[in-house]
SESE-457626 format. One record per residue (C-alpha): z negated, x negated, y; residue number from 1. Coordinates in nm, 4 decimals. Example, Ala and Ser with C-alpha at 12.3 -4.5 7.8 and 13.67 -1.06 7.14 Angstrom:
2
+----------+----------+----------+-----+
|       zz |       xx |       yy | seq |
+----------+----------+----------+-----+
|  -0.7800 |  -1.2300 |  -0.4500 |   1 |
|  -0.7140 |  -1.3670 |  -0.1060 |   2 |
+----------+----------+----------+-----+
This chain:
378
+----------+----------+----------+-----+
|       zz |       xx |       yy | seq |
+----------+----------+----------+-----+
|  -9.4961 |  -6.5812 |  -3.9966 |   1 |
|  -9.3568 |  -6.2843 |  -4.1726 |   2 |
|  -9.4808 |  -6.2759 |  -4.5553 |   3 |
|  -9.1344 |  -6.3338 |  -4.7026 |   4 |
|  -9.0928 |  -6.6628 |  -4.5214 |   5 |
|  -9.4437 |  -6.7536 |  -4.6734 |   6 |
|  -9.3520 |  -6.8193 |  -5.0234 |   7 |
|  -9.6262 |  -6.5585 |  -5.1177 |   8 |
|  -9.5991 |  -6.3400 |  -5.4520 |   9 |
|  -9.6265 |  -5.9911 |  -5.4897 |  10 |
| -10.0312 |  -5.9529 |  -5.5842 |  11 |
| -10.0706 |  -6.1643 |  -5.2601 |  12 |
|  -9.9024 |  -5.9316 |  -4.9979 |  13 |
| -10.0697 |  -5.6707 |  -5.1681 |  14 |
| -10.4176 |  -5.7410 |  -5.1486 |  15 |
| -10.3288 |  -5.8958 |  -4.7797 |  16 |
| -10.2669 |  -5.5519 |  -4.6936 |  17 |
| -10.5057 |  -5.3831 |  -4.8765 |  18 |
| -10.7491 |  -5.5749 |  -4.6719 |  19 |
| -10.5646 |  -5.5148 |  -4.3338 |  20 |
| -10.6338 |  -5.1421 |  -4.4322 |  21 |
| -10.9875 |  -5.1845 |  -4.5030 |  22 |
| -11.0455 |  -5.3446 |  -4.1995 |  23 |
| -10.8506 |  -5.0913 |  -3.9957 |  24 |
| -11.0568 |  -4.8497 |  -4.1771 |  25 |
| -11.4055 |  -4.9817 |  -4.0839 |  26 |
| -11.2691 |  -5.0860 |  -3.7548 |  27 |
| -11.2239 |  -4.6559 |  -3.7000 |  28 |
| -11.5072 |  -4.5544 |  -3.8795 |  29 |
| -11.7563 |  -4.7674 |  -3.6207 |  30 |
| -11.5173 |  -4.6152 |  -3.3073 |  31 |
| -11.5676 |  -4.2867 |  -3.4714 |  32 |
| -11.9205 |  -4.3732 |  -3.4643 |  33 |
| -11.9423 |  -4.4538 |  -3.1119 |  34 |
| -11.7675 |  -4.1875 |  -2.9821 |  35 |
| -12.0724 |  -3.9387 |  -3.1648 |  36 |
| -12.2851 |  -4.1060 |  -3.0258 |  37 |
| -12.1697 |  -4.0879 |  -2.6788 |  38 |
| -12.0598 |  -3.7054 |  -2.7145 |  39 |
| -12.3977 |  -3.6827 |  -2.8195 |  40 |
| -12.5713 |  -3.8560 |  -2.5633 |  41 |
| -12.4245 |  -3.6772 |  -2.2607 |  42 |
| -12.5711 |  -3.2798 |  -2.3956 |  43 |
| -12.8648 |  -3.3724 |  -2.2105 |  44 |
| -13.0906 |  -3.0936 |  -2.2598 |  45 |
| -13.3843 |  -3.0249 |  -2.0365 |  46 |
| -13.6367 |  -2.7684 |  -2.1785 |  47 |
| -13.8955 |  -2.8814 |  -1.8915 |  48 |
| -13.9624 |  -2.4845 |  -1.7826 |  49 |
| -14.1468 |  -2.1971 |  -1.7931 |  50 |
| -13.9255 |  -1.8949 |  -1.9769 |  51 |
| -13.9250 |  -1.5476 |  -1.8408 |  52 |
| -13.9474 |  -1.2400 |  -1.9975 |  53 |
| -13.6728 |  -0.9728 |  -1.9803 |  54 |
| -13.7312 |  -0.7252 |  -1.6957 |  55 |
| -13.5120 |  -0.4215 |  -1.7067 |  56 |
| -13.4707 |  -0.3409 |  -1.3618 |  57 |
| -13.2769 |  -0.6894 |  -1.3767 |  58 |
| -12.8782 |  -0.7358 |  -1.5403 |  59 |
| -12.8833 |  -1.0898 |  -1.5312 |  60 |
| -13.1745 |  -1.3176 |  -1.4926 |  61 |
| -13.1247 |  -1.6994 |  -1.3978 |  62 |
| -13.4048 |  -1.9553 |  -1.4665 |  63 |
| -13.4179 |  -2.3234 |  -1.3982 |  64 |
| -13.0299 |  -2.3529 |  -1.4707 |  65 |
| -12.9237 |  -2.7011 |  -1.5033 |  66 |
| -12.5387 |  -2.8215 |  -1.5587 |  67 |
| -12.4831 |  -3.1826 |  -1.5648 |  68 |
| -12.1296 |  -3.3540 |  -1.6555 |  69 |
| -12.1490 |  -3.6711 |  -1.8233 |  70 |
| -12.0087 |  -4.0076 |  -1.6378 |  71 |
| -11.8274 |  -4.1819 |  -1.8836 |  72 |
| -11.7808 |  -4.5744 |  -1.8668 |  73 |
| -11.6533 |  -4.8856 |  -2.1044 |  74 |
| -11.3750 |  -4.9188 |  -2.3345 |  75 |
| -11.5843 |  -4.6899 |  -2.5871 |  76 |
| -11.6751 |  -4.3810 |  -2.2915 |  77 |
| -12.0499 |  -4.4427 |  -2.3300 |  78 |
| -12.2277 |  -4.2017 |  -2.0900 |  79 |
| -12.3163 |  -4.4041 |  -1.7748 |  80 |
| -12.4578 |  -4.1096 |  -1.5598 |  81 |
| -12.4554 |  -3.7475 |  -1.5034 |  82 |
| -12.2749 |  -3.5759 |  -1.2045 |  83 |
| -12.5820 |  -3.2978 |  -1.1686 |  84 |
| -12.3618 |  -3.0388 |  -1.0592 |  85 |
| -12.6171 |  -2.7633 |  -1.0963 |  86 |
| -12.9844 |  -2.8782 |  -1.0740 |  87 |
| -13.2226 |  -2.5782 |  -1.1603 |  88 |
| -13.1152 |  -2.2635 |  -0.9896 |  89 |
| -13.3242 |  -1.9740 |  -1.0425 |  90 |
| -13.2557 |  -1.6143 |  -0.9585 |  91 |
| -13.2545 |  -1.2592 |  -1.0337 |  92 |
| -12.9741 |  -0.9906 |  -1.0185 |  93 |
| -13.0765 |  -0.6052 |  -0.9996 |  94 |
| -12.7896 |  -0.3899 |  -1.1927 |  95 |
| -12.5159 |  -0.2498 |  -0.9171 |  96 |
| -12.5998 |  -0.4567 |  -0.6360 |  97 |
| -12.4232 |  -0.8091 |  -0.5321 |  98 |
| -12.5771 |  -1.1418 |  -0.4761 |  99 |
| -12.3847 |  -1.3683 |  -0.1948 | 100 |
| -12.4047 |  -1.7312 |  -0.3052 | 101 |
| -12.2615 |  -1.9469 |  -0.0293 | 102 |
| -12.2660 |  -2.3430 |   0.0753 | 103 |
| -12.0784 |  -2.5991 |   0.1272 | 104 |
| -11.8276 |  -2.7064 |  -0.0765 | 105 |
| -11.9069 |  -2.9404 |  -0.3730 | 106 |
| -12.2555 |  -2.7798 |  -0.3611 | 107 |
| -12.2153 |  -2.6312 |  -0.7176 | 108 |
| -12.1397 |  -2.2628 |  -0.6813 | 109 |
| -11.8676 |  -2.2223 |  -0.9027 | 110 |
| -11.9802 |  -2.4088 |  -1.1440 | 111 |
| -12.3328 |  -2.1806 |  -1.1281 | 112 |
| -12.1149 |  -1.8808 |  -1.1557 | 113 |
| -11.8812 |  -2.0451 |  -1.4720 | 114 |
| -12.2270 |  -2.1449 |  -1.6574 | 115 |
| -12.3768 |  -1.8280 |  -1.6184 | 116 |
| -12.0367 |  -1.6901 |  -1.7853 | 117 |
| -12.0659 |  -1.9487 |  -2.0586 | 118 |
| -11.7435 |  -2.0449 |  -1.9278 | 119 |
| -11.8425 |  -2.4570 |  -2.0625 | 120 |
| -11.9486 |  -2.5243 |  -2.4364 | 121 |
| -12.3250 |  -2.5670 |  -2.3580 | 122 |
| -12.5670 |  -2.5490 |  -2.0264 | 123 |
| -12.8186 |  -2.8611 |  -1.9425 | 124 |
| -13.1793 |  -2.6500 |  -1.9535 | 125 |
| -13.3060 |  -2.3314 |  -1.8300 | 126 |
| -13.2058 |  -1.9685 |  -1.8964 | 127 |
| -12.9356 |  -1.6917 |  -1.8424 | 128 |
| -13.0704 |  -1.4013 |  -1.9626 | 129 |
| -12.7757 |  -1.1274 |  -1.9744 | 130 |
| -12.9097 |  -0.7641 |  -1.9770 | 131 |
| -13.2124 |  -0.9530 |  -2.1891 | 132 |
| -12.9922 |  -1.1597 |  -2.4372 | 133 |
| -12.9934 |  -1.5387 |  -2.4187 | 134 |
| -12.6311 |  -1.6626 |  -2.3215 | 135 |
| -12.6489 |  -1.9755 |  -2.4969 | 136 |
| -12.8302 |  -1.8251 |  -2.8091 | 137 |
| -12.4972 |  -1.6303 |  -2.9059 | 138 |
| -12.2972 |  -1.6692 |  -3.1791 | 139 |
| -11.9253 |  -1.6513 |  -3.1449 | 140 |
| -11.8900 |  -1.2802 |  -3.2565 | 141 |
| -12.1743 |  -1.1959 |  -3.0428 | 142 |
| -12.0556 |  -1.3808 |  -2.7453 | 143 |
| -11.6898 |  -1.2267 |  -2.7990 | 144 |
| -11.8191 |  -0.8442 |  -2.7393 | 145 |
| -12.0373 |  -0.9663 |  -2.4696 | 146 |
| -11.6855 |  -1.0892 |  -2.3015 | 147 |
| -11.5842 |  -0.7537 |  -2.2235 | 148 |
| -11.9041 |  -0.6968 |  -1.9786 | 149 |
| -11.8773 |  -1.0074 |  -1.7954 | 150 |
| -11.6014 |  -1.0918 |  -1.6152 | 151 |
| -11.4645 |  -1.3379 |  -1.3245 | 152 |
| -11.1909 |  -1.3008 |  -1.0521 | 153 |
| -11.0905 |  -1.6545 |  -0.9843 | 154 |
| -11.0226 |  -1.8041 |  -0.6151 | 155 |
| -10.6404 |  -1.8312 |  -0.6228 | 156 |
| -10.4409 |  -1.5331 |  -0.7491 | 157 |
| -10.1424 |  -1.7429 |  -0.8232 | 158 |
| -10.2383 |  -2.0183 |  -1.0546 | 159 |
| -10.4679 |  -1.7717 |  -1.2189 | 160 |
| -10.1836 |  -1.5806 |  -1.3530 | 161 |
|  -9.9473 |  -1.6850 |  -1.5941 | 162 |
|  -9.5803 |  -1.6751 |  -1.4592 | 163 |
|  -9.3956 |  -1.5852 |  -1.7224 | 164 |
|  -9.6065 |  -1.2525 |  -1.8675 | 165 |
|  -9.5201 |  -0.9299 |  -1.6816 | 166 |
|  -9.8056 |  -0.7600 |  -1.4648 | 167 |
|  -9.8767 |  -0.4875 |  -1.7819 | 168 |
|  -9.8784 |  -0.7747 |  -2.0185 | 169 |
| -10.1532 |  -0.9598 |  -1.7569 | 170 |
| -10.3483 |  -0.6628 |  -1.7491 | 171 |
| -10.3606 |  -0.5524 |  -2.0767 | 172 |
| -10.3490 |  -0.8378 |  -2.2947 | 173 |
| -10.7477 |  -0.8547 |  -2.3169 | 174 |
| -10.7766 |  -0.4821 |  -2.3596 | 175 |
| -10.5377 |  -0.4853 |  -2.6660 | 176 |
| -10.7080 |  -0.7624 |  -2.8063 | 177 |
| -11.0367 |  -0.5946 |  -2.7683 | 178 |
| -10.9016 |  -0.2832 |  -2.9384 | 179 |
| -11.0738 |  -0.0982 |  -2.6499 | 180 |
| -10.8580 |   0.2037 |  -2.6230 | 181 |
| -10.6151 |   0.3552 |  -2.9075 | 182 |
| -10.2347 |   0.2223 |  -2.8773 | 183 |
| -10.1396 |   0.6041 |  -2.8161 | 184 |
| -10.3307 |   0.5418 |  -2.4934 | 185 |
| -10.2802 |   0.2044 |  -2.4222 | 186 |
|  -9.9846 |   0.2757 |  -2.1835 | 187 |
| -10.1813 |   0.5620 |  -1.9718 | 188 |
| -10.4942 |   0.3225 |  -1.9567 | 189 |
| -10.3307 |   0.0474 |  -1.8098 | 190 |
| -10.0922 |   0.3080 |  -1.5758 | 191 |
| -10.4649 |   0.4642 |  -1.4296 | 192 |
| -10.6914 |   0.0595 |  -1.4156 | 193 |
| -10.3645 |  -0.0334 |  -1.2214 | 194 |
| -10.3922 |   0.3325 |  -0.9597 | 195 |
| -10.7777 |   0.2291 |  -0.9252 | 196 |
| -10.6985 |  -0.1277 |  -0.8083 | 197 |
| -10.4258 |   0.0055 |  -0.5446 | 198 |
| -10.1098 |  -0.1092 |  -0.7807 | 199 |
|  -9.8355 |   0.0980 |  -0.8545 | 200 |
|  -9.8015 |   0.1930 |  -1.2189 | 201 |
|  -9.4472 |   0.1334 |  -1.2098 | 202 |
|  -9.4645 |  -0.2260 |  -1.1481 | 203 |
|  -9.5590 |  -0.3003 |  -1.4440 | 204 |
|  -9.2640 |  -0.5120 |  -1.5790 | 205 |
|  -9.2808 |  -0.7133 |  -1.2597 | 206 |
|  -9.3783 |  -1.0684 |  -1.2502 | 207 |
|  -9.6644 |  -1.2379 |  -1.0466 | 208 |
|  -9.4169 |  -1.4185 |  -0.8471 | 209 |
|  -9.2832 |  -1.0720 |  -0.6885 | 210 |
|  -9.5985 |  -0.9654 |  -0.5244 | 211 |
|  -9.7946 |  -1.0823 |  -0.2517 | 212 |
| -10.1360 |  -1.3027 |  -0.2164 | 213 |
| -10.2861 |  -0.9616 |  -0.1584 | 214 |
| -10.1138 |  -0.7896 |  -0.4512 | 215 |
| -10.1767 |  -1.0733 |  -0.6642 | 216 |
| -10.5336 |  -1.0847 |  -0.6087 | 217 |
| -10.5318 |  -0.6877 |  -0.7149 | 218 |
| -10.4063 |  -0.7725 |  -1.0202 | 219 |
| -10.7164 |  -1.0335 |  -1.1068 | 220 |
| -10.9077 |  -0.7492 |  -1.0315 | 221 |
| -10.7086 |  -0.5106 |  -1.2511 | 222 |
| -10.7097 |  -0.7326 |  -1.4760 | 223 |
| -11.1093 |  -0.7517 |  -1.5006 | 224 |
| -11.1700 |  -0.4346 |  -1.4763 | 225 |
| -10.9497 |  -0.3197 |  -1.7446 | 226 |
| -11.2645 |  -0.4332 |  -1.9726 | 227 |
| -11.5031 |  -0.1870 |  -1.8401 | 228 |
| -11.7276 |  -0.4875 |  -1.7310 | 229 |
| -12.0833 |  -0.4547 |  -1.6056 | 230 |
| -12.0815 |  -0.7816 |  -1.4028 | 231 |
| -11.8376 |  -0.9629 |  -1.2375 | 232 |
| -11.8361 |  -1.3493 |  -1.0598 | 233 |
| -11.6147 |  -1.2915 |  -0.7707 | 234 |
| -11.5284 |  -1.7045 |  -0.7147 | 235 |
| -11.4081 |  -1.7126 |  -0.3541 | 236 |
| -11.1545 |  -1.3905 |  -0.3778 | 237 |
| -11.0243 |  -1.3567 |  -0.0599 | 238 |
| -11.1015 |  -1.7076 |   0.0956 | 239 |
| -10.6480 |  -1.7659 |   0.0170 | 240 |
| -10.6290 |  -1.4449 |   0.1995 | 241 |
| -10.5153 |  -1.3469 |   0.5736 | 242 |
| -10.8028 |  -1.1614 |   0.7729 | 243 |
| -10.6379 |  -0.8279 |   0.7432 | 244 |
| -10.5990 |  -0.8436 |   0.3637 | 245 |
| -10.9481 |  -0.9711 |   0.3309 | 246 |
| -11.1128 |  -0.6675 |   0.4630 | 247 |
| -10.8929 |  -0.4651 |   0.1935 | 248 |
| -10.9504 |  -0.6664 |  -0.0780 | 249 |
| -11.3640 |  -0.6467 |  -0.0103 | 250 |
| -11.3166 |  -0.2419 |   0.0579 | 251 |
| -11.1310 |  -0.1860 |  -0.2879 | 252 |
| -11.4146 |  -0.3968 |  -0.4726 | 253 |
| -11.6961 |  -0.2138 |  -0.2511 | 254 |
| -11.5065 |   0.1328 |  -0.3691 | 255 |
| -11.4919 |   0.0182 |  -0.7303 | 256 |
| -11.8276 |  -0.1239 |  -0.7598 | 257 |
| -11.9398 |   0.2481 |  -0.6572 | 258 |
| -11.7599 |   0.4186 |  -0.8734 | 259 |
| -11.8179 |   0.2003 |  -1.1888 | 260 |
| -12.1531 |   0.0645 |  -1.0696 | 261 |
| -12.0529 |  -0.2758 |  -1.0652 | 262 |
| -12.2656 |  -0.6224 |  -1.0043 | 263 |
| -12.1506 |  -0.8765 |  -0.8538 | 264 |
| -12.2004 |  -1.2560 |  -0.7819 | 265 |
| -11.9783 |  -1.3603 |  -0.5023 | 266 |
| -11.9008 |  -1.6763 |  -0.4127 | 267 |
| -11.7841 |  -1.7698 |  -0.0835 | 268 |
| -11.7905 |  -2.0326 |   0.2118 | 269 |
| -11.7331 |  -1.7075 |   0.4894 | 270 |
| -12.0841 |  -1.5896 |   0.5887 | 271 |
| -11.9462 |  -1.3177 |   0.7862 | 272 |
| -11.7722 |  -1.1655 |   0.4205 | 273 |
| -12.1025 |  -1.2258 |   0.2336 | 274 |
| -12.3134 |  -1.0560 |   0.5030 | 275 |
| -12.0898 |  -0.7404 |   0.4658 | 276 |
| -12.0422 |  -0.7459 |   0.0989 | 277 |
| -12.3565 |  -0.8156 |  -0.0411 | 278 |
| -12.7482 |  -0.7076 |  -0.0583 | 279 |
| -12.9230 |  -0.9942 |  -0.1479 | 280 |
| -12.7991 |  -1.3879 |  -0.0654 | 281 |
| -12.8415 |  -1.7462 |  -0.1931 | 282 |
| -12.8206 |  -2.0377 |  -0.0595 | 283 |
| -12.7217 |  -2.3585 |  -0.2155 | 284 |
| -12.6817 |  -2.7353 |  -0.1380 | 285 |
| -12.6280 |  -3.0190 |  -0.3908 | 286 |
| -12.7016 |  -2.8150 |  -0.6828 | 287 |
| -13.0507 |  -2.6774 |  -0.5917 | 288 |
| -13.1053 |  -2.3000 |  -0.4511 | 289 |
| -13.2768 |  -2.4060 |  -0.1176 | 290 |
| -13.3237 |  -1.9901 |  -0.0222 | 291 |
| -13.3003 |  -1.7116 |  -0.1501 | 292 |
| -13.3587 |  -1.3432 |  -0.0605 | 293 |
| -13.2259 |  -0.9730 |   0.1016 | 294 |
| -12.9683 |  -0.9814 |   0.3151 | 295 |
| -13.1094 |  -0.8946 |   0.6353 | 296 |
| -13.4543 |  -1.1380 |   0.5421 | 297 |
| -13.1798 |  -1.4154 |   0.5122 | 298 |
| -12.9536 |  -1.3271 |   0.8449 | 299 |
| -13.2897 |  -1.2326 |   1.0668 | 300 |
| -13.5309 |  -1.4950 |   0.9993 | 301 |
| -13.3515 |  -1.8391 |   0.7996 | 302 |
| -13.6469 |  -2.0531 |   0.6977 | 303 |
| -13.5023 |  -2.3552 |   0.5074 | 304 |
| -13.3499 |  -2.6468 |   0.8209 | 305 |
| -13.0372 |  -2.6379 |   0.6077 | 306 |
| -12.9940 |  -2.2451 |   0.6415 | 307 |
| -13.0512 |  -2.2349 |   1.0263 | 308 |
| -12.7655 |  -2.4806 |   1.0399 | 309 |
| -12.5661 |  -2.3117 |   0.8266 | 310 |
| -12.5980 |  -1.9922 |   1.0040 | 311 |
| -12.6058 |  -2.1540 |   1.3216 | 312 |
| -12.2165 |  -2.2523 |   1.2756 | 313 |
| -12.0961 |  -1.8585 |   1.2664 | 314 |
| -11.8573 |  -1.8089 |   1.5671 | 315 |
| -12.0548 |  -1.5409 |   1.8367 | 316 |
| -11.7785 |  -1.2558 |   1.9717 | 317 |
| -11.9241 |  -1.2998 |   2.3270 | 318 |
| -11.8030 |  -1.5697 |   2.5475 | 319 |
| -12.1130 |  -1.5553 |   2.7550 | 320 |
| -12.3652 |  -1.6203 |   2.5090 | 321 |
| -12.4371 |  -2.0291 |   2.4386 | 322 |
| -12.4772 |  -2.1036 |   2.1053 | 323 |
| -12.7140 |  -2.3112 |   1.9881 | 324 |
| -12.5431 |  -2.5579 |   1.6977 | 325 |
| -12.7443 |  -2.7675 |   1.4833 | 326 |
| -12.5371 |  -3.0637 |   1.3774 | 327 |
| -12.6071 |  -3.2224 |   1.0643 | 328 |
| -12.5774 |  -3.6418 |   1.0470 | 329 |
| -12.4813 |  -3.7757 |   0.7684 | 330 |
| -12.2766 |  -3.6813 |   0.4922 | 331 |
| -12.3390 |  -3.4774 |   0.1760 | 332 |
| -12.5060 |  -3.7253 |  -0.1350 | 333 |
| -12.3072 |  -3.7993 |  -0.4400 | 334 |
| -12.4562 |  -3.5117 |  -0.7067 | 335 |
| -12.3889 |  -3.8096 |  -0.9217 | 336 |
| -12.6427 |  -4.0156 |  -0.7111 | 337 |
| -12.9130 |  -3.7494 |  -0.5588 | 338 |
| -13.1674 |  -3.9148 |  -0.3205 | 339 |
| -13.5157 |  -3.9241 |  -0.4654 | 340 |
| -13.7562 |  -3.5783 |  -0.3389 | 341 |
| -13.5547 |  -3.3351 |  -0.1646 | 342 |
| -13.2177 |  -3.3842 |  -0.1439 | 343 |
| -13.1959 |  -3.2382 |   0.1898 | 344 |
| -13.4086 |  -3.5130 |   0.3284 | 345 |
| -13.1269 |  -3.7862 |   0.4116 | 346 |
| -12.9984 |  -3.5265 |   0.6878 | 347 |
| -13.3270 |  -3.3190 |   0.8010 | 348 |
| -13.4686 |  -3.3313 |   1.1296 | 349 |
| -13.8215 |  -3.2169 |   1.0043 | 350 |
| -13.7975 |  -3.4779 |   0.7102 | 351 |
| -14.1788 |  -3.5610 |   0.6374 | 352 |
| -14.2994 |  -3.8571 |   0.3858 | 353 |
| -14.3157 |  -3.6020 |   0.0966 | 354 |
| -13.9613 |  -3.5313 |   0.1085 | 355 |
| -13.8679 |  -3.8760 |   0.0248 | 356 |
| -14.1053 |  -3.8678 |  -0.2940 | 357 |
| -14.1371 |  -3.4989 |  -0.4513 | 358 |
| -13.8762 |  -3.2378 |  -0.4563 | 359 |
| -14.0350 |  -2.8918 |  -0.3550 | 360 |
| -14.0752 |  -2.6014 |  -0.5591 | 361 |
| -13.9664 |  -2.2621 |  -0.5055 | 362 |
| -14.2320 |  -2.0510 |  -0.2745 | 363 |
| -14.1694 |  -1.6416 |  -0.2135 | 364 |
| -14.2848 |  -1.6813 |   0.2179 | 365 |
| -14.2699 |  -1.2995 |   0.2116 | 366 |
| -14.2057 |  -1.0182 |  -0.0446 | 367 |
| -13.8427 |  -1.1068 |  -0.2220 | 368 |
| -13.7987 |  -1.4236 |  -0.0093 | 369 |
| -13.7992 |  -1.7282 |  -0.1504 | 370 |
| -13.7309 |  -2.0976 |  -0.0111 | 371 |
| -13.7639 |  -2.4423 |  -0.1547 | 372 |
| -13.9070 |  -2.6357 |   0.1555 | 373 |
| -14.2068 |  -2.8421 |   0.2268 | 374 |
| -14.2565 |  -2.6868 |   0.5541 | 375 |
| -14.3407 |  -2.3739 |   0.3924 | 376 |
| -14.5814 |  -2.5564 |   0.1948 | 377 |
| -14.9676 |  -2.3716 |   0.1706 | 378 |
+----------+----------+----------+-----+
């Protein structure tokens, strides 16, 4: 019943609502509460590893990386699980060369190649040592210059760039806001990072929308390059590409990682792109780095059961010859929900008793090959 209709006074309604207030109050304060205590809950942190030193002969070194997302439940989001996207990758990069990373997908390689980038507010555990500086140890300022030397290209060239901001603008937005070349050269800079990429100059007041997926994707590259970067996550760049604009798309980032002696981590589901592209490869599956090694170690001799059927899906040019396909049963695990040992077990054909208990450890078979497999186990 509404207070007037209640016969109440004045001092009554007042301390009525006064009360209503404090309750409200409280009633927020203990949400508020809550909520912290979730938020802090899910930055699970796992410093169960051994840290590496800083080698030069290495631009980025990757050690135990963990990324987990937190599952959140109940009317006040209390963390109910982790999604364990990435789930201790470890890996080195030497300066100027590329490292493949292919799987299938869900298997975490983007979101490898966005931690390493410090693309999300925090990592999980492990390192990412960038040219011997801690990623995660980085103050804002700090980690603000360090954007200019480490870039990404993202997978589709059209939502990546922002319809209404002509292809100049796109370019040089991060260049002039990096105060990286004086605005009586700004113009020129932009005119020659656009002739390196295979753009015309004079298409600069264009929008995205007039080019084509080939063009577009020239302009993400443009667009990284503009900031004289040292490294570079190439996240699936010419998988929204025809064949014939792949093949110019990897031969302009071949060309400019030669003349700028680029690195590269590319990202792709096309083994036949990452065995031309790239010098050393990784494998991945469910979060975990099952192999890892050169090129031609990788392509000659797979070790790890998932690898061989990886590889054993490419298409052979020669009608004659049978190929030999290893299907996989099963489906993929939930990376919410990992089985217990290796997570490869549920669909291996050599699964042992040890791979349902204890998750194997990363061995190097022979010199710069590494696989995570109890097969290979001394």
């Amino acid at each position: 019943m509404p207070f007037w209709k209640a016969g109440k006074n004045d001092d009554q309604v007042l301390d009525e609502l006064k009360e209503t207030q404090k309750q409200n109050a409280d009633e927020f304060v203990k949400k508020q509460e809550h909520a912290d205590e979730a938020q802090k809950s899910s930055l699970i942190i796992d410093n169960n590893f051994t840290p590496v030193e800083y080698d030069p002969q290495y631009i980025l070194q990757v050690n135990h990386l963990k990324k987990y997302f937190p599952i959140k439940g109940g009317m006040v989001s209390k963390t109910v699980g982790y999604v364990k996207a990435v789930d201790g990758v470890t890996f080195n990069l030497k300066r100027g060369t590329t490292m493949g990373l292919v799987g299938e997908s869900g298997c975490g390689k983007t979101t490898t190649g966005r931690t390493i980038l410090r693309l999300y507010d925090s990592k999980s555990g492990g390192q990412v040592l960038f040219n011997g500086q801690e990623v995660y140890d980085l103050s804002h300022k700090e980690l603000r210059a360090l954007r200019t030397k480490m870039q990404i290209i993202f997978q589709d060239p059209f939502s990546s760039l922002s319809p209404r901001m002509p292809v100049g603008e796109i370019i040089g937005e991060a260049v002039r806001e990096h105060n990286l070349v004086p605005k009586a050269e700004f113009d020129d800079y932009i005119d020659q990072v656009m002739d390196n990429c295979g753009l015309q100059p004079f298409h600069k007041d264009r929008y995205p929308h007039e080019f084509s997926g080939g063009q577009r994707q020239r302009i993400c590259i443009a667009r990284a390059l503009a900031l004289n970067p040292e490294f570079i996550v190439c996240d699936e760049p010419v998988s929204a590409l025809d064949v014939s604009i792949q093949a110019q798309i990897i031969n302009l980032l071949n060309e400019l990682q030669d003349k700028y002696k680029l690195t590269y981590l590319f990202i792709s589901h096309d083994l036949s792109v990452v065995e031309h592209i790239s010098d050393t490869v990784g494998v991945m599956y469910l979060g975990n780095l099952v192999e890892y090694g050169a090129k031609e170690d990788i392509f000659r001799n797979p070790l790890h059961p998932y690898t061989k059927a990886l590889f054993s899906a490419i298409p052979i040019p020669d009608p004659k010859v049978k190929m030999n396909r290893i299907v996989l049963e099963g489906s993929i695990p939930s990376p919410a929900n990992p089985p217990k040992g290796c997570k490869f077990h549920t669909r291996c054909a050599n699964c042992m008793a040890c791979c349902k208990e204890e998750a194997p450890v990363q061995r190097e078979i022979e010199p710069g090959h590494f696989v995570c497999c109890h097969l290979y186990d001394k």
